[in-house]
C-alpha positions as CSV (number, residue, x, y, z in Angstrom):
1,X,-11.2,-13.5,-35.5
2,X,-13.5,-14.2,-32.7
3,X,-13.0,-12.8,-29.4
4,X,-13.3,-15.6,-26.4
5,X,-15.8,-15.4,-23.9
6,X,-15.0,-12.7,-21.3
7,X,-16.1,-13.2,-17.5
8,X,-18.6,-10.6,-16.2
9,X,-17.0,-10.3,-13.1
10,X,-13.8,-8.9,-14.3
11,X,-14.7,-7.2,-17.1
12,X,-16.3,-3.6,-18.2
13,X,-18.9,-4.5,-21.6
14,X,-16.6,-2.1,-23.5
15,X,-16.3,-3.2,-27.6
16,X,-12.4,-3.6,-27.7
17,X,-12.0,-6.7,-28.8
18,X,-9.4,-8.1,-31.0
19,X,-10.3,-8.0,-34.8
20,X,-8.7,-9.0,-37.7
21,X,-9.7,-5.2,-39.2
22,X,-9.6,-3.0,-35.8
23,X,-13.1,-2.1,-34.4
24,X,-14.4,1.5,-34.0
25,X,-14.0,1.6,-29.8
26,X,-17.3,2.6,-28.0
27,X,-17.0,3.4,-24.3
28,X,-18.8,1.2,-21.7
29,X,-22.8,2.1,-20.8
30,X,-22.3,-0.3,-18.1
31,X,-20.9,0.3,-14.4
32,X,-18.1,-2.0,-13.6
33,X,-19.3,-4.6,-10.8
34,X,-20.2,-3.4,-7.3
35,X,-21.4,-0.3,-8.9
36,X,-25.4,0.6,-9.5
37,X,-26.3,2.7,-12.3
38,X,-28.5,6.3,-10.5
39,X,-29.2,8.5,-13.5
40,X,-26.2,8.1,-14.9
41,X,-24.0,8.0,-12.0
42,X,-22.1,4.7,-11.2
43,X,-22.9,4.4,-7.0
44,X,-20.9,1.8,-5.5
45,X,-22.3,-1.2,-3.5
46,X,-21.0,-3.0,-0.7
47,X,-22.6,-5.1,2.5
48,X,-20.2,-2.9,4.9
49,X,-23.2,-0.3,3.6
50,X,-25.3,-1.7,6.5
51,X,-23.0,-1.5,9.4
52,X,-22.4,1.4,11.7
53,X,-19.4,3.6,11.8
54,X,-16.1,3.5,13.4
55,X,-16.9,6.2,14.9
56,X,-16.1,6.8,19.0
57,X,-16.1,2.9,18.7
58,X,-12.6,2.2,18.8
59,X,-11.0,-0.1,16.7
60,X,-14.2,-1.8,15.4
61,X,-15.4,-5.0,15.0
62,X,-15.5,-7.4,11.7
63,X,-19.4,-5.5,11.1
64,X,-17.9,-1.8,11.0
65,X,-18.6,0.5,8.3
66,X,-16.5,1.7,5.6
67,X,-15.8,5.4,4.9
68,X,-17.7,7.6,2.6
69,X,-16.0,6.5,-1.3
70,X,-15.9,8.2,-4.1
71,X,-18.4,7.8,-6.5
72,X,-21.1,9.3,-9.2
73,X,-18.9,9.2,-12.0
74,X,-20.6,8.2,-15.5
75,X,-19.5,4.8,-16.6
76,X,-18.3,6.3,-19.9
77,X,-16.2,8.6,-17.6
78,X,-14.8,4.9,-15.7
79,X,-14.1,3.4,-19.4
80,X,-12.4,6.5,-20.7
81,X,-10.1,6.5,-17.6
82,X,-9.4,2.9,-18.0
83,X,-7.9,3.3,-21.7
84,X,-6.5,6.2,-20.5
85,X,-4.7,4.6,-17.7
86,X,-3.6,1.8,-19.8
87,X,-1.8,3.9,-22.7
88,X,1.3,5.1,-23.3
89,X,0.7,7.7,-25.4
90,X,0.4,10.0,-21.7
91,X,3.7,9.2,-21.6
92,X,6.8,11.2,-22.9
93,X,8.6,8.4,-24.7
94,X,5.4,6.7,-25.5
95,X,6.2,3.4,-24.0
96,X,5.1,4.1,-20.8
97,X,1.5,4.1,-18.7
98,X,0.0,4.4,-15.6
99,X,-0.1,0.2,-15.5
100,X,3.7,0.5,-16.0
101,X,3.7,1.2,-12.1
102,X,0.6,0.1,-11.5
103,X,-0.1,-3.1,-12.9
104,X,-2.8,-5.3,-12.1
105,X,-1.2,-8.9,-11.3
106,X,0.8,-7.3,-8.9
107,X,-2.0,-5.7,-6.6
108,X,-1.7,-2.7,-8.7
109,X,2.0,-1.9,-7.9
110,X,4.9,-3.0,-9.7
111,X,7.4,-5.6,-7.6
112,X,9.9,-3.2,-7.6
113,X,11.5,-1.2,-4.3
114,X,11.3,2.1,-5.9
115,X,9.8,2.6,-9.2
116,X,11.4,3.5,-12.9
117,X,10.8,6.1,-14.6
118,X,10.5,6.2,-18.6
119,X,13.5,7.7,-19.4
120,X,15.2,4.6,-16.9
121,X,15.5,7.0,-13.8
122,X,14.9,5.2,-10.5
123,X,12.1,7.2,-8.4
124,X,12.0,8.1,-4.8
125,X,9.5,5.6,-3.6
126,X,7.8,2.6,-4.4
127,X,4.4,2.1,-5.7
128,X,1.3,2.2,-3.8
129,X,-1.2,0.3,-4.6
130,X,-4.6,1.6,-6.1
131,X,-6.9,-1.3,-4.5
132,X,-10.0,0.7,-2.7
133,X,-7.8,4.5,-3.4
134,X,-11.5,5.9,-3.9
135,X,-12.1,5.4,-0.1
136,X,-8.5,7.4,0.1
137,X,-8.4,11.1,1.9
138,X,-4.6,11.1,1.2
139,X,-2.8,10.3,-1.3
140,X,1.2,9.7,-2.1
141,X,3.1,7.9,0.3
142,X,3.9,11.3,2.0
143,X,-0.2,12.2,2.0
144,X,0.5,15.7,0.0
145,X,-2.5,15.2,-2.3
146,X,-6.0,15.1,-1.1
147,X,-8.0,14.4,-4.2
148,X,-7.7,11.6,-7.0
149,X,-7.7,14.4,-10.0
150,X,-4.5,15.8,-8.4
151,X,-2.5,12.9,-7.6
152,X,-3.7,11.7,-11.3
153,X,-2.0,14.6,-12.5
154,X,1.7,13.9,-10.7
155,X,2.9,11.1,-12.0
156,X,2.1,12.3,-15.3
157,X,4.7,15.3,-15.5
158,X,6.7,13.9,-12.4
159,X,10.4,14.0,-14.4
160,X,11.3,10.9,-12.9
161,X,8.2,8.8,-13.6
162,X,6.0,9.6,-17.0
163,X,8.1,13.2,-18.1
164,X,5.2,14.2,-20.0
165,X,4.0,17.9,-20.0
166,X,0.9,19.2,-20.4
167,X,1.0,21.0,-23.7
168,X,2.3,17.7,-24.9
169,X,-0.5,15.8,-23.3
170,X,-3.4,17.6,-24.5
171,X,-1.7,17.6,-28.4
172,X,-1.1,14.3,-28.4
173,X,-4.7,13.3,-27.3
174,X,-6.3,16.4,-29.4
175,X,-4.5,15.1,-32.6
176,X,-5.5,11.4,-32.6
177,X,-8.0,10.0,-34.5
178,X,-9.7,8.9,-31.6
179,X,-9.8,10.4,-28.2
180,X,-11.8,13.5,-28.9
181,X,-14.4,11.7,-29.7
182,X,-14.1,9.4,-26.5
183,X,-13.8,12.6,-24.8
184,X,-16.9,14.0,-25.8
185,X,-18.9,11.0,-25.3
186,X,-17.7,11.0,-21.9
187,X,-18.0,14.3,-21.2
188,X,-21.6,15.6,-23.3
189,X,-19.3,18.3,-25.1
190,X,-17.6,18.9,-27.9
191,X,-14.2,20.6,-28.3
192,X,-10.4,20.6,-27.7
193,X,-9.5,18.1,-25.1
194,X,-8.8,19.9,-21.6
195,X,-6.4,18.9,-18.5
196,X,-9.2,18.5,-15.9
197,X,-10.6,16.0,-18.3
198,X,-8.1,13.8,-18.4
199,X,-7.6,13.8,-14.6
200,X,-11.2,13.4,-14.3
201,X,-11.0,9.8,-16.4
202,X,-8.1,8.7,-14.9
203,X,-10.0,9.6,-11.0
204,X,-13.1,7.9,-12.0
205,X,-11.3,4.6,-13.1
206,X,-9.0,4.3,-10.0
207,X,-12.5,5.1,-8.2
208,X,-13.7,1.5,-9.5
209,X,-10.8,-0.4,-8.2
210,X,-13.2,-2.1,-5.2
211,X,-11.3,-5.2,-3.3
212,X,-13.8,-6.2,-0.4
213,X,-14.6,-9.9,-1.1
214,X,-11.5,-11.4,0.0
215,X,-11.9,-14.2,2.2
216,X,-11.7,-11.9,5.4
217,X,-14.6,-10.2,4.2
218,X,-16.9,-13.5,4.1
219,X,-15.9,-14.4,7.0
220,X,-16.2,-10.8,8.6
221,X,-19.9,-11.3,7.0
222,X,-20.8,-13.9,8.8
223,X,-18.9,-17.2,6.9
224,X,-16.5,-18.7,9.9
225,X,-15.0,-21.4,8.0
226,X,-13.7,-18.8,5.3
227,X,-10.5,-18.6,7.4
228,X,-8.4,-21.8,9.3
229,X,-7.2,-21.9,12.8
230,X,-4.0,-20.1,12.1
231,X,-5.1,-17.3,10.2
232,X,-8.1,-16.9,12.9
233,X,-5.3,-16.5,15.8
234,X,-3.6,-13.9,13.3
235,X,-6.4,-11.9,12.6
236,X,-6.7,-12.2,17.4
237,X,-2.8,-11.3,17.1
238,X,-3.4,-8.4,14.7
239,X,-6.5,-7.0,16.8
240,X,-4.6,-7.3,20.4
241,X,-3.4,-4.5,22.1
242,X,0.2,-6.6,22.2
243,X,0.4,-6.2,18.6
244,X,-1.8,-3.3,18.2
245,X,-1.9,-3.6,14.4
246,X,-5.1,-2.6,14.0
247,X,-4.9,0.3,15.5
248,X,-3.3,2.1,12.3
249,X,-4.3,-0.4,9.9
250,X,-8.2,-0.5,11.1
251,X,-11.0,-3.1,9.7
252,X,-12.4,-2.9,6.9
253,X,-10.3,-0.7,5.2
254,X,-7.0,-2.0,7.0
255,X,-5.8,2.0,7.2
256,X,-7.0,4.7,9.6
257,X,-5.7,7.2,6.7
258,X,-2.9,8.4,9.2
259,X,0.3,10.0,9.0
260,X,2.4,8.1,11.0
261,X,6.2,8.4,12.1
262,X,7.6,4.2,12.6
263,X,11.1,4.5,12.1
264,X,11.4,2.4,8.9
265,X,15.2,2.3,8.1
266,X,15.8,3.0,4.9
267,X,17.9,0.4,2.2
268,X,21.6,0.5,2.4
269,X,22.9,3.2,0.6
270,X,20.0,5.8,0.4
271,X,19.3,8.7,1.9
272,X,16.9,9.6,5.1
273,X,13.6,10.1,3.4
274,X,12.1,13.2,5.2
275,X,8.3,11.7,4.1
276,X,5.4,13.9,5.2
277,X,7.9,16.4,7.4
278,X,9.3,18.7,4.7
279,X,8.7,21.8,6.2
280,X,9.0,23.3,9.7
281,X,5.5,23.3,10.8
282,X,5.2,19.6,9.7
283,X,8.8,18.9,11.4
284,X,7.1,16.8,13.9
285,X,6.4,14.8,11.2
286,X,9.9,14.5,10.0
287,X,10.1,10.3,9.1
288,X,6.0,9.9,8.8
289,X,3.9,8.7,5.6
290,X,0.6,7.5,5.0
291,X,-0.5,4.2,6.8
292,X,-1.1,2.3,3.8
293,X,-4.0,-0.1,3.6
294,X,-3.1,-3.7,3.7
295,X,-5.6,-5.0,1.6
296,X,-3.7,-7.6,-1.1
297,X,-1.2,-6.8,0.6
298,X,-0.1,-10.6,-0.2
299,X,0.6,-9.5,-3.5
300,X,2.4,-5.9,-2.7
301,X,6.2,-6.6,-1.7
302,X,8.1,-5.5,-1.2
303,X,7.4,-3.1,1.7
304,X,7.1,0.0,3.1
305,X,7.9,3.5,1.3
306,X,11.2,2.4,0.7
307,X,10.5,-1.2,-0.9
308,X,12.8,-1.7,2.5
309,X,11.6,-5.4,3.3
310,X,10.9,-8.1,1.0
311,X,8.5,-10.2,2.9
312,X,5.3,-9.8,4.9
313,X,7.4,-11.9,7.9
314,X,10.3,-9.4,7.5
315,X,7.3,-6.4,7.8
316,X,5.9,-8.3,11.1
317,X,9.4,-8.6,12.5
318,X,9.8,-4.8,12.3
319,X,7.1,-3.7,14.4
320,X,7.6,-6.6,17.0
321,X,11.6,-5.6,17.4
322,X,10.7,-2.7,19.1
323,X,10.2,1.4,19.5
324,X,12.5,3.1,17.3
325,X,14.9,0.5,17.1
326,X,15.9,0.9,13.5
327,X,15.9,5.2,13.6
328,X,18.7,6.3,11.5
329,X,21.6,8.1,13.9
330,X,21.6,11.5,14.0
331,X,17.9,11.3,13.9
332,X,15.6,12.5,16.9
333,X,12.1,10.9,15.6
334,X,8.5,11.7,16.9
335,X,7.6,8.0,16.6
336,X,3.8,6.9,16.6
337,X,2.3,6.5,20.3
338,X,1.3,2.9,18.9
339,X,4.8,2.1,17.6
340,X,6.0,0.2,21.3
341,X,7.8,-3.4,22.1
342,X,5.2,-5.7,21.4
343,X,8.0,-8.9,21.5
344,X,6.0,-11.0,19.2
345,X,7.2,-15.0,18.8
346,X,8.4,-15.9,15.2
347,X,5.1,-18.3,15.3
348,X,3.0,-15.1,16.4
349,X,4.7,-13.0,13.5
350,X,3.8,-16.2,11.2
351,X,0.3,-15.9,12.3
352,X,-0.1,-12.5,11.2
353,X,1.5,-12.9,7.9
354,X,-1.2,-16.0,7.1
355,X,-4.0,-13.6,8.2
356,X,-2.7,-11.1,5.9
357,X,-2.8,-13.6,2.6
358,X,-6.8,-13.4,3.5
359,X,-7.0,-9.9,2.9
360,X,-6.2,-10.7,-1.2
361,X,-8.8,-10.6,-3.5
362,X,-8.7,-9.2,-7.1
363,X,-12.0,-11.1,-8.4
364,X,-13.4,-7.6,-9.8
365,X,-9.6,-6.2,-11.6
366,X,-10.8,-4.5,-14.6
367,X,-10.0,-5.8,-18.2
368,X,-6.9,-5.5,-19.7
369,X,-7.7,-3.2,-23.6
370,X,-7.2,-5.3,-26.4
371,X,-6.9,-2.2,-28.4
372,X,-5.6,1.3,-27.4
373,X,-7.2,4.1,-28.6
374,X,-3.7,5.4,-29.6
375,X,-3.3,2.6,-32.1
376,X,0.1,2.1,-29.4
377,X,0.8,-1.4,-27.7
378,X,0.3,-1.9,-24.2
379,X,3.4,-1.3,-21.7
380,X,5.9,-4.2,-21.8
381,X,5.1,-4.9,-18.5
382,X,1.4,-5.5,-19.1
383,X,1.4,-6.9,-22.2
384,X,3.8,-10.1,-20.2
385,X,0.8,-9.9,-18.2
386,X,-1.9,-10.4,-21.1
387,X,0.3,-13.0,-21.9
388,X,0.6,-14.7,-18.9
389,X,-3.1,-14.7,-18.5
390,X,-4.0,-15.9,-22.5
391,X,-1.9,-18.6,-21.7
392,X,-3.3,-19.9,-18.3
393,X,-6.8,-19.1,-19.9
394,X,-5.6,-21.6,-22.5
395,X,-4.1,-24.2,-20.7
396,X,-7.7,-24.4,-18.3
397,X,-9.4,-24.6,-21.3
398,X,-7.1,-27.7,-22.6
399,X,-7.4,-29.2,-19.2
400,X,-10.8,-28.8,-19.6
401,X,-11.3,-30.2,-22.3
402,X,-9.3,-32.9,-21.5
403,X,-11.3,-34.1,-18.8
404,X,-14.7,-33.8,-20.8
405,X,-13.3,-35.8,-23.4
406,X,-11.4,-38.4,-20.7
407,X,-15.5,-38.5,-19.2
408,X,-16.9,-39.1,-22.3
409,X,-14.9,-42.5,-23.0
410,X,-16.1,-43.4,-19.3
């Protein structure tokens, strides 16, 4: 069977292609776009390169640099992490992956308020997204982790979300036919597969997640028609110092990698959520998590650690209510300095949300494997997603050829 045409903008040049008799899977040579092959480092590349830093400059303009990202992984590394991240076999029941929370349709987070775990438990929080992690100093909605490797390793033996363990991990990827020898292309060694591998994959593939040509980006590049009239008084709503949104959520990343304390109420039902404030020298922070970055954000809901609001309106609405007008009683809350009364209109909170549908851009989301290196089927999940997109890929080809054909008899 021949495999269809694959778009170099999405894709790694990985040989994992669907065969009639399976194909021996090589890892990629190639660095996934907006990355630069240095020796054999993958460096990423990015126009916010030539701007100056945020630094003692406020809130920035639209030309304000990004912050340092991690790079100088091998692209061998990036591929290894990407099957890695994809299959279930890290998994203790073997059906579910990294994708199963993380799944790329959905801005890399799953739809859900609070994720599942594989054996069906419901998790504490919801899913973050992985769009632009690599430019991440914390990590986990509370901010406990400050390096990819170790909030790679989490999820993996978290009970509640993939229940692995670590002698099972490393068996499991030891004994296949496979991954060793991934491993050791990857890696320049032979030998027994080793936990700071694996972690070391699955860092250097989240590191290649890069969102930064949405249609804020063109027109923070220069491009003034990329956004309408409304979405320009959004993005003048967001900036004010009524709103103050971008204080926290600061251009280009949309985060100022924060802990902040905002007095999110919680879903009916569940308990206070202590966040980032769990022990008494962090008590001030009793309430606070990470200011998460609002890029495709549009595609992220619902919102908030909790999954608490279902709409980017609903988010708005939060702030603009008031200071600590949703705290939980019994609760005495350290609430952010920028958290105030900002009494935005509906038509002002309106604004804001179309300004945020500009922030959305997935045109470099990495290719779905065709073939696992376990031999195992992708997550249910992301194999509705494959799907999905086999069938719209279809249906544009039809149309197509439809109108070629409907030309042709012109």
């Amino acid at each position: 069977m021949t495999a269809g045409p694959r778009l170099a903008i999405t894709s790694f040049a990985s040989a994992d292609v669907v065969s009639a008799t399976p194909v021996q899977i090589q890892l990629s040579t190639v660095c996934p776009p907006s990355f630069e092959l240095v020796g054999q480092q993958c460096k990423l590349v990015n126009l916010y390169q030539q701007y100056d830093s945020l630094q003692n400059k406020g809130v920035g303009g639209t030309k304000t640099a990004l912050p340092a990202a991690r790079d100088g992984f091998s692209p061998q590394q990036i591929d290894l992490g990407r099957f890695l991240f994809f299959d279930p076999l890290l998994s203790a029941n073997k059906q579910q992956a990294c994708a199963s929370c993380h799944q790329p349709d959905k801005g890399f987070t799953d739809g859900k308020a609070v994720s599942t775990g594989a054996f069906g438990q419901q998790g504490k929080r919801s899913a973050p997204t992985l769009w632009n992690v690599g430019f991440l100093q914390k990590l986990f909605w509370d901010g406990r982790s400050p390096s990819l490797e170790q909030q790679a390793a989490g999820p993996l033996f978290a009970p509640d979300e993939m229940a692995n363990t670590p002698e099972k991990l490393l068996h499991d990827l030891n004994a296949n036919a496979v991954y060793p020898r991934l491993f050791a292309d990857a890696f320049g060694q032979k030998g027994p597969i080793e936990l700071p591998q694996v972690v070391t994959a699955l860092a250097a593939f989240q590191s290649s997640l890069i969102s930064l040509n949405s249609r804020y980006d063109h027109y923070a590049h220069g491009f003034h028609q990329a956004l309408n009239d409304t979405e320009i008084k959004g993005m003048n709503v967001f900036r004010s110092f009524v709103a103050r949104c971008a204080e926290c959520h600061t251009p280009p990343l949309f985060t100022n990698q924060q802990i902040a304390v905002i007095g999110t109420p919680e879903p009916e039902g569940r308990p206070f959520d202590v966040g980032a404030g769990t022990t008494a020298e962090t008590a001030k922070l009793r309430g606070g998590f990470k200011v998460p970055t609002l890029r495709n954000v549009a595609l992220t809901a619902p919102y908030m650690h909790s999954g608490r609001f279902a709409t980017l309106e609903e988010a708005a609405e939060f702030y603009s209510k008031g200071r600590g007008h949703a705290v939980q009683k019994g609760e005495n809350l350290l609430i952010h300095w920028h958290i105030w009364e900002p009494k935005l209109t509906a038509e002002e909170n309106q604004q804001i949300a179309a300004f945020l549908q500009t922030l959305t851009d997935q045109s470099l989301s990495p290719q779905l494997p065709q073939q696992l290196p376990s031999g195992l089927p992708l997550p249910a999940e992301v194999r509705s997603e494959a799907s999905e997109a086999r069938t719209s890929t279809t249906n544009n080809n039809i149309s197509q050829a439809s109108a070629l054909a409907a030309n042709a008899e012109k």
